[in-house]
N, CA, C and O of each residue as an XYZ file, in Angstrom:
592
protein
N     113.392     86.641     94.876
C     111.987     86.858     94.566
C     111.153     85.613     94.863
O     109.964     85.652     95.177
N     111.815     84.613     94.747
C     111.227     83.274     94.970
C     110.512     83.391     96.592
O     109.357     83.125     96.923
N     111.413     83.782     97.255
C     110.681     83.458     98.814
C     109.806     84.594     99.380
O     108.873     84.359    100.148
N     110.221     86.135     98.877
C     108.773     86.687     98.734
C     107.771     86.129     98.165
O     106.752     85.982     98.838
N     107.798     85.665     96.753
C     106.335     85.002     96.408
C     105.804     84.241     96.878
O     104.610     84.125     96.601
N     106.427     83.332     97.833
C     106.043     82.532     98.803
C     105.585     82.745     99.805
O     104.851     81.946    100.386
N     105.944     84.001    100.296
C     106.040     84.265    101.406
C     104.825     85.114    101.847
O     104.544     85.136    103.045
N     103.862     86.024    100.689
C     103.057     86.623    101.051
C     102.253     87.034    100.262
O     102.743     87.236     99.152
N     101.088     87.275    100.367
C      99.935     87.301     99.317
C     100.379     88.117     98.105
O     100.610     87.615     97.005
N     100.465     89.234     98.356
C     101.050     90.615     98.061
C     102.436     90.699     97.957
O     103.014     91.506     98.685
N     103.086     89.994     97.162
C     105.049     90.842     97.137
C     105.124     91.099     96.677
O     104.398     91.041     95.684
N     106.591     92.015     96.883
C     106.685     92.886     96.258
C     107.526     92.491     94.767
O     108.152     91.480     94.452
N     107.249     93.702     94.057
C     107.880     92.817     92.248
C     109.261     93.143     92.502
O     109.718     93.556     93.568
N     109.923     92.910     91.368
C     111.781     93.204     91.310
C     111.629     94.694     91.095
O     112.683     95.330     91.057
N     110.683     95.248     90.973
C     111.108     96.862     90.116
C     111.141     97.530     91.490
O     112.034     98.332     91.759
N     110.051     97.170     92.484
C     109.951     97.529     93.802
C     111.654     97.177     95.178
O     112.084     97.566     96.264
N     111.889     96.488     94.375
C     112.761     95.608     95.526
C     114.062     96.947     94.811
O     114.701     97.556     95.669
N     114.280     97.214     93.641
C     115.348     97.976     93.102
C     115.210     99.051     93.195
O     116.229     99.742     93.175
N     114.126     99.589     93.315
C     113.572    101.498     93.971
C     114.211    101.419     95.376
O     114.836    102.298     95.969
N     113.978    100.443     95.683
C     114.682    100.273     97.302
C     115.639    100.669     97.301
O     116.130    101.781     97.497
N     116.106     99.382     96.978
C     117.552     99.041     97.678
C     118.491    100.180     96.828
O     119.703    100.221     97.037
N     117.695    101.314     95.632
C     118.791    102.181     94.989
C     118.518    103.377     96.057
O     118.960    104.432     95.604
N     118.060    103.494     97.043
C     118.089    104.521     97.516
C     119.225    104.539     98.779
O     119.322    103.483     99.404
N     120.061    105.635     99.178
C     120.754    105.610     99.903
C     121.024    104.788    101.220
O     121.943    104.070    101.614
N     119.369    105.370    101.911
C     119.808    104.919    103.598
C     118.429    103.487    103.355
O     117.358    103.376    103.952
N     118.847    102.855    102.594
C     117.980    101.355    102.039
C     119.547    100.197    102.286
O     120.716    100.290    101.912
N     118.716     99.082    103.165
C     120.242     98.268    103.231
C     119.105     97.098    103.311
O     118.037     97.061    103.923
N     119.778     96.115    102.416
C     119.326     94.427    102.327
C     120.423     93.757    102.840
O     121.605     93.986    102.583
N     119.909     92.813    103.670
C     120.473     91.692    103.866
C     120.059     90.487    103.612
O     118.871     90.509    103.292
N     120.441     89.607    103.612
C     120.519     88.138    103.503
C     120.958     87.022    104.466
O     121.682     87.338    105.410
N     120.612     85.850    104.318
C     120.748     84.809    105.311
C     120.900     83.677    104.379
O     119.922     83.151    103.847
N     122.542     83.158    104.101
C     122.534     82.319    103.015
C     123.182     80.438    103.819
O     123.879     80.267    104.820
N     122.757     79.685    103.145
C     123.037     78.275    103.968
C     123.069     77.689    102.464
O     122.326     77.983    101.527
N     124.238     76.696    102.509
C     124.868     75.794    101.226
C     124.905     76.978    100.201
O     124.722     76.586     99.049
N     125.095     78.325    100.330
C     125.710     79.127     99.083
C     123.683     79.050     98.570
O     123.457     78.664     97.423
N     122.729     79.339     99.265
C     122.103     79.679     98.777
C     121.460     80.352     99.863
O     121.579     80.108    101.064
N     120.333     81.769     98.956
C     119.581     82.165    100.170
C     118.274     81.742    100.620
O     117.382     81.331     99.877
N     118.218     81.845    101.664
C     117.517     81.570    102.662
C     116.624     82.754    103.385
O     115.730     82.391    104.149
N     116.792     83.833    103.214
C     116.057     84.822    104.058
C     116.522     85.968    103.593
O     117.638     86.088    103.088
N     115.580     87.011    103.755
C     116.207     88.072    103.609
C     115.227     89.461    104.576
O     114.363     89.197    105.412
N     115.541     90.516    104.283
C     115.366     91.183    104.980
C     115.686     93.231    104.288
O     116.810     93.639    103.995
N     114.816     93.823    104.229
C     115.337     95.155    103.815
C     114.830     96.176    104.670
O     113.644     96.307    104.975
N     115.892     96.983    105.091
C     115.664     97.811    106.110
C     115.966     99.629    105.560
O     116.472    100.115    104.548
N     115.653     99.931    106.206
C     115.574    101.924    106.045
C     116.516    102.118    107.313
O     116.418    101.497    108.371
N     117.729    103.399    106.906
C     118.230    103.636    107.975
C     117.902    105.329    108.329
O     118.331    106.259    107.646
N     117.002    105.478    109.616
C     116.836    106.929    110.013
C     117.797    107.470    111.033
O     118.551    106.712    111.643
N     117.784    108.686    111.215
C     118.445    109.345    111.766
C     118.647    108.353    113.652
O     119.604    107.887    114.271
N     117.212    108.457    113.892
C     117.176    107.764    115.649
C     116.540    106.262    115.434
O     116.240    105.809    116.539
N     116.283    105.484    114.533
C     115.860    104.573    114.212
C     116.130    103.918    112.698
O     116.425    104.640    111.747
N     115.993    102.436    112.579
C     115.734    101.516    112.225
C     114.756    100.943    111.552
O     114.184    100.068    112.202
N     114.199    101.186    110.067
C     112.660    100.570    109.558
C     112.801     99.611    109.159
O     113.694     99.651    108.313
N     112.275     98.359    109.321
C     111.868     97.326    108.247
C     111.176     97.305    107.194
O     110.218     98.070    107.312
N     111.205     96.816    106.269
C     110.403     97.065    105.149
C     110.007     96.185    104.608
O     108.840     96.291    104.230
N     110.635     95.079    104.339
C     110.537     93.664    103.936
C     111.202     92.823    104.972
O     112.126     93.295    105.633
N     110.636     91.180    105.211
C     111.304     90.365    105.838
C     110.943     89.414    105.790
O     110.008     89.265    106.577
N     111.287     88.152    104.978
C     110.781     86.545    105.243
C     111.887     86.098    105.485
O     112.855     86.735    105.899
N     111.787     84.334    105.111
C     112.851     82.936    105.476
C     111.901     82.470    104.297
O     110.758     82.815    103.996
N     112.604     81.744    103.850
C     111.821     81.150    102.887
C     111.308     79.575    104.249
O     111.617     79.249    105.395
N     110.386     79.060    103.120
C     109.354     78.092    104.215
C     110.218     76.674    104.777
O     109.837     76.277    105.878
N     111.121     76.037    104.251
C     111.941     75.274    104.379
C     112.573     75.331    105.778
O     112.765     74.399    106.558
N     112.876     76.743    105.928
C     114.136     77.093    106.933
C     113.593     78.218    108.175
O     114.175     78.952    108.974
N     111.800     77.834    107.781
C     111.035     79.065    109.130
C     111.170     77.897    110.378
O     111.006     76.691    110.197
N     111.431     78.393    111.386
C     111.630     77.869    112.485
C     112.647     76.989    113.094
O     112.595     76.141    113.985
N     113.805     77.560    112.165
C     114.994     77.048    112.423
C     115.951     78.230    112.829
O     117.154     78.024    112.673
N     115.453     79.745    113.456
C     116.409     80.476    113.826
C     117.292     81.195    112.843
O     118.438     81.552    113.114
N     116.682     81.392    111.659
C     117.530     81.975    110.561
C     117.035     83.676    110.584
O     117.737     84.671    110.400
N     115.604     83.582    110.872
C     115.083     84.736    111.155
C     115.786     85.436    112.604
O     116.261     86.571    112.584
N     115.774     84.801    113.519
C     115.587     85.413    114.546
C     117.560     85.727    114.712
O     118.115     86.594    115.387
N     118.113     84.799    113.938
C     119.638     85.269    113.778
C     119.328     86.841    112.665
O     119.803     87.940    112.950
N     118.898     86.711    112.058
C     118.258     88.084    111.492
C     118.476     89.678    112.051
O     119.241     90.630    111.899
N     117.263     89.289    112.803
C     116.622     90.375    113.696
C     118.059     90.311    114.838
O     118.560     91.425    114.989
N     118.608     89.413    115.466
C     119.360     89.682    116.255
C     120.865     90.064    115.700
O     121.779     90.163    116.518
N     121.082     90.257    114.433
C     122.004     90.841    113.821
C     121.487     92.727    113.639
O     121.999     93.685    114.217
N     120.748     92.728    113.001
C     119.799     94.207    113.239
C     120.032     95.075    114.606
O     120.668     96.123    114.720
N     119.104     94.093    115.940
C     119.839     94.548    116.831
C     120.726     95.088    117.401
O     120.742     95.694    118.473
N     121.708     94.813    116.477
C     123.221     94.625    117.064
C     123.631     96.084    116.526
O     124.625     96.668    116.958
N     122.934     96.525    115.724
C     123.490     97.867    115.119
C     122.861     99.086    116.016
O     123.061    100.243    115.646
N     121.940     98.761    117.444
C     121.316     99.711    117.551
C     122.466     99.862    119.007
O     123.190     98.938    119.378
N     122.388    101.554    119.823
C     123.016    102.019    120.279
C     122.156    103.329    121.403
O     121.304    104.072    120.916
N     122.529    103.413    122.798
C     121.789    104.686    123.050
C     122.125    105.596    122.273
O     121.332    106.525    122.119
N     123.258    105.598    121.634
C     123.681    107.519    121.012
C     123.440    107.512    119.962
O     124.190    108.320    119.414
N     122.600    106.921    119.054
C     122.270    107.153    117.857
C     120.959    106.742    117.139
O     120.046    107.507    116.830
N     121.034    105.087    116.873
C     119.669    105.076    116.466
C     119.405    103.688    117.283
O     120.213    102.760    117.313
N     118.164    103.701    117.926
C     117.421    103.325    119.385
C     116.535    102.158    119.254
O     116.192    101.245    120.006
N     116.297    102.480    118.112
C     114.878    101.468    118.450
C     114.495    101.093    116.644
O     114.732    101.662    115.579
N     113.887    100.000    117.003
C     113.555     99.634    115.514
C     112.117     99.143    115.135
O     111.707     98.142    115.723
N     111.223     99.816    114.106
C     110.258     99.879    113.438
C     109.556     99.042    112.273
O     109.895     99.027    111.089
N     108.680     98.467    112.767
C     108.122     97.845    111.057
C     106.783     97.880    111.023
O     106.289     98.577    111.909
N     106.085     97.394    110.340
C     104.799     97.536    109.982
C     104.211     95.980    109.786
O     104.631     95.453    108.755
N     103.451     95.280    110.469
C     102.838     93.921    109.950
C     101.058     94.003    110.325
O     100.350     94.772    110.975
N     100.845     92.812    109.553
C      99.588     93.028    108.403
C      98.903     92.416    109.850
O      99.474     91.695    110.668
N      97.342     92.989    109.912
C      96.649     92.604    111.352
C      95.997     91.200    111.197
O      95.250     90.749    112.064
N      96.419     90.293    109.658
C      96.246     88.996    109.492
C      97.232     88.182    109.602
O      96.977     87.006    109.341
N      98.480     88.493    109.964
C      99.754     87.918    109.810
C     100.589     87.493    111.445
O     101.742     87.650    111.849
N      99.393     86.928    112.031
C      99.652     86.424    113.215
C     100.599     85.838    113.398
O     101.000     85.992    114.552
N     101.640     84.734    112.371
C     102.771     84.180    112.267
C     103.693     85.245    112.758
O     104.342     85.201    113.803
N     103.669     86.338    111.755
C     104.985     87.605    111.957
C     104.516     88.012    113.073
O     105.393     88.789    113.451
N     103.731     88.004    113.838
C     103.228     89.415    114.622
C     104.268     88.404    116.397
O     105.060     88.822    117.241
N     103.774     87.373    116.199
C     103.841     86.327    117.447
C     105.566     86.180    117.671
O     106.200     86.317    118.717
N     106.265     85.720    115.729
C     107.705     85.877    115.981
C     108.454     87.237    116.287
O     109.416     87.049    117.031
N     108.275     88.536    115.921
C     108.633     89.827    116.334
C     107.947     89.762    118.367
O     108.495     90.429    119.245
N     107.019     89.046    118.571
C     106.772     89.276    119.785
C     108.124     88.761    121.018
O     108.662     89.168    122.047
N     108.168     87.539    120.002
C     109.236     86.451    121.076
C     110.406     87.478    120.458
O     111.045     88.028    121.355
N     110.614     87.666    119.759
C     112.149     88.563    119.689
C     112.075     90.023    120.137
O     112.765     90.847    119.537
N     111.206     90.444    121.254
C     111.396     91.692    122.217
C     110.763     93.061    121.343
O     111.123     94.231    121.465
N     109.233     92.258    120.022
C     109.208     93.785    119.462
C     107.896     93.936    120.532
O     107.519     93.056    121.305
N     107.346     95.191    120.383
C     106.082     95.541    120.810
C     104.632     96.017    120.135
O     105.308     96.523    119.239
N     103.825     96.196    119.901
C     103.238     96.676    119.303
C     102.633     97.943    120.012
O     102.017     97.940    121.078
N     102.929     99.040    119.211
C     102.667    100.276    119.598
C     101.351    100.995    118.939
O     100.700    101.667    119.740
N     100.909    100.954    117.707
C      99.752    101.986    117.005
C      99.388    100.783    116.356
O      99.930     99.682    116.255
N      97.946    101.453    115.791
C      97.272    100.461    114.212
C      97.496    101.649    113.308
O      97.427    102.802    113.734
N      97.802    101.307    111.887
C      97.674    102.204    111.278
C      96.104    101.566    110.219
O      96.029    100.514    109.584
N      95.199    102.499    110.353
C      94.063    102.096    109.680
C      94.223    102.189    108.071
O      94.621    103.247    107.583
N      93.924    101.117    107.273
C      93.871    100.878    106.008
C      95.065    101.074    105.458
O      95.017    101.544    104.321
N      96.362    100.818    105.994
C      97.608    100.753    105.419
C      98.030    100.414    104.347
O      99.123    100.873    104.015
N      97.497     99.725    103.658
C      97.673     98.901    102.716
C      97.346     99.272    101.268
O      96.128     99.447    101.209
N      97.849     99.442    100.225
C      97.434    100.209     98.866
C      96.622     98.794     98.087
O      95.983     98.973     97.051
N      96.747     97.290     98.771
C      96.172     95.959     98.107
C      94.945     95.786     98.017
O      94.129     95.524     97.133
N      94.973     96.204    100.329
C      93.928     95.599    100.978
C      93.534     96.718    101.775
O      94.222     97.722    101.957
N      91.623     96.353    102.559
C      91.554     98.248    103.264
C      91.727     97.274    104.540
O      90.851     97.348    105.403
N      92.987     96.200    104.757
C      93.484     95.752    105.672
C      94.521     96.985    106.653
O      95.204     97.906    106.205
N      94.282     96.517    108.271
C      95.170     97.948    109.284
C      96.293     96.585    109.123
O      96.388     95.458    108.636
N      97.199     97.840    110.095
C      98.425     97.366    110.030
C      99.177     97.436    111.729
O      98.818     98.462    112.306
N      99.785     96.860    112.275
C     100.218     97.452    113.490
C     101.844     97.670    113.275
O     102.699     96.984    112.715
N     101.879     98.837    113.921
C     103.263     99.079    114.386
C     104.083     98.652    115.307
O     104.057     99.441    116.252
N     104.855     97.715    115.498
C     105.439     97.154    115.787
C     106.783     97.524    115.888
O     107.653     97.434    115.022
N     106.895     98.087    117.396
C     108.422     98.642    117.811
C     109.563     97.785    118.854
O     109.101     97.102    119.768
N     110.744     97.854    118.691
C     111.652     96.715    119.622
C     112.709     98.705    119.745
O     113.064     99.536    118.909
N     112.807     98.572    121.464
C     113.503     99.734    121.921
C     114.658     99.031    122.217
O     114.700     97.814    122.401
N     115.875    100.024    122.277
C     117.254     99.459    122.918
C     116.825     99.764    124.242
O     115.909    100.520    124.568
N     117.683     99.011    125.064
C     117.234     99.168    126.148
C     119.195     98.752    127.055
O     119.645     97.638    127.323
N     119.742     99.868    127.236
C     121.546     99.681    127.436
C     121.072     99.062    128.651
O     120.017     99.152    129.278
N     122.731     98.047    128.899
C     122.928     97.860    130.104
C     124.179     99.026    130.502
O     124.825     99.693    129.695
N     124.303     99.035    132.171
C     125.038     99.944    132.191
C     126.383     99.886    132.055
O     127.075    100.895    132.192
N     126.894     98.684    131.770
C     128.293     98.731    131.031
C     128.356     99.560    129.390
O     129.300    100.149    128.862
N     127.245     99.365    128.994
C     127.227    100.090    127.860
C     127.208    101.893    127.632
O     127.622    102.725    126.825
N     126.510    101.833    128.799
C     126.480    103.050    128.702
C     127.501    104.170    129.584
O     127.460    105.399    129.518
N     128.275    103.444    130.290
C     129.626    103.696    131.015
C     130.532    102.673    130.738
O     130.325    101.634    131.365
N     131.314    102.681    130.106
C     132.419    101.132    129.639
C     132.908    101.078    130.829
O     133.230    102.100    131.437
N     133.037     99.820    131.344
C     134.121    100.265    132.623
C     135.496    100.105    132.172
O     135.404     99.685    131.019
N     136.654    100.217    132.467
C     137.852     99.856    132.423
C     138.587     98.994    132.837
O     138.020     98.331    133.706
N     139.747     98.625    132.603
C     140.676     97.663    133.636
C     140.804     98.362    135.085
O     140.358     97.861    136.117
N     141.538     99.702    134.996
C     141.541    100.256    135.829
C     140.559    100.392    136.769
O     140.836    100.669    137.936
N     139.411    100.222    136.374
C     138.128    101.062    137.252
C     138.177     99.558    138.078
O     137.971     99.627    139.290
N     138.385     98.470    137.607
C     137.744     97.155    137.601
C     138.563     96.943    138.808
O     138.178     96.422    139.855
N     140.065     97.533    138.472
C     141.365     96.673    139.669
C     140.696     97.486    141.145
O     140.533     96.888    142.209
N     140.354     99.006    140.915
C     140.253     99.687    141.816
C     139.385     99.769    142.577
O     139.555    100.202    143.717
N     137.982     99.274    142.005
C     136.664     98.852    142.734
C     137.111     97.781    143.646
O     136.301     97.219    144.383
């Protein structure tokens, strides 16, 4: 809770963070250094996608790659045959988040107008697609490999 409160005008309380994370397809992670944390992150798992929901570093450890080891762990779960692409929502004042999701391959796709239950602040949607290479999407083999 410490590095949400730090982290943004608006965080979210503990009662919010536990509605979450008690719901099924709700998964938190963490980013811990000397046995303490450092970052975290809570995501929604959909059927063809990936939501974010929450995501800081606490301020100590922003721009040291703890985030972007993050997001590139996330990544790692996405697949053409299942779920593709991944989703979040950031605030149209939060140029910090908007610039780091940029350098880590997200896009911004929609505004959502007055998103916000705080502020009659928009919001943009912000999407990162898989995008296979074609080993992935045909494994090759030993065999295929000797015979080519």
């Amino acid at each position: 809770l410490r590095i949400e409160s730090q982290s943004f005008e608006f965080p979210w309380s503990e009662d919010e963070f536990v509605r979450c994370l008690r719901q099924r397809n709700c998964i938190g992670m963490v980013a811990e250094h000397d046995e303490r944390v450092v970052g975290f992150m809570v995501y929604e798992l959909h059927k063809t996608r990936l939501h974010i929901l929450n995501f800081a570093v606490g301020a100590d450890y922003r721009r040291r790659g703890v985030g972007a080891q993050m997001v590139d762990k996330l990544l790692g779960k996405l697949s053409h045959q299942r779920r593709d692409r991944i989703l979040l929502e950031v605030r149209e004042t939060n140029l910090p988040a908007q610039l780091f999701f940029r350098e880590t391959g997200f896009r911004a796709v929609s505004v959502l107008h007055d998103f916000y239950d705080d502020t009659a602040e928009d919001a943009y949607v912000m999407q990162y697609v898989y995008r296979a290479t074609p080993e992935h999407i045909f494994p090759i083999n030993r065999i295929t490999r000797l015979a080519g």
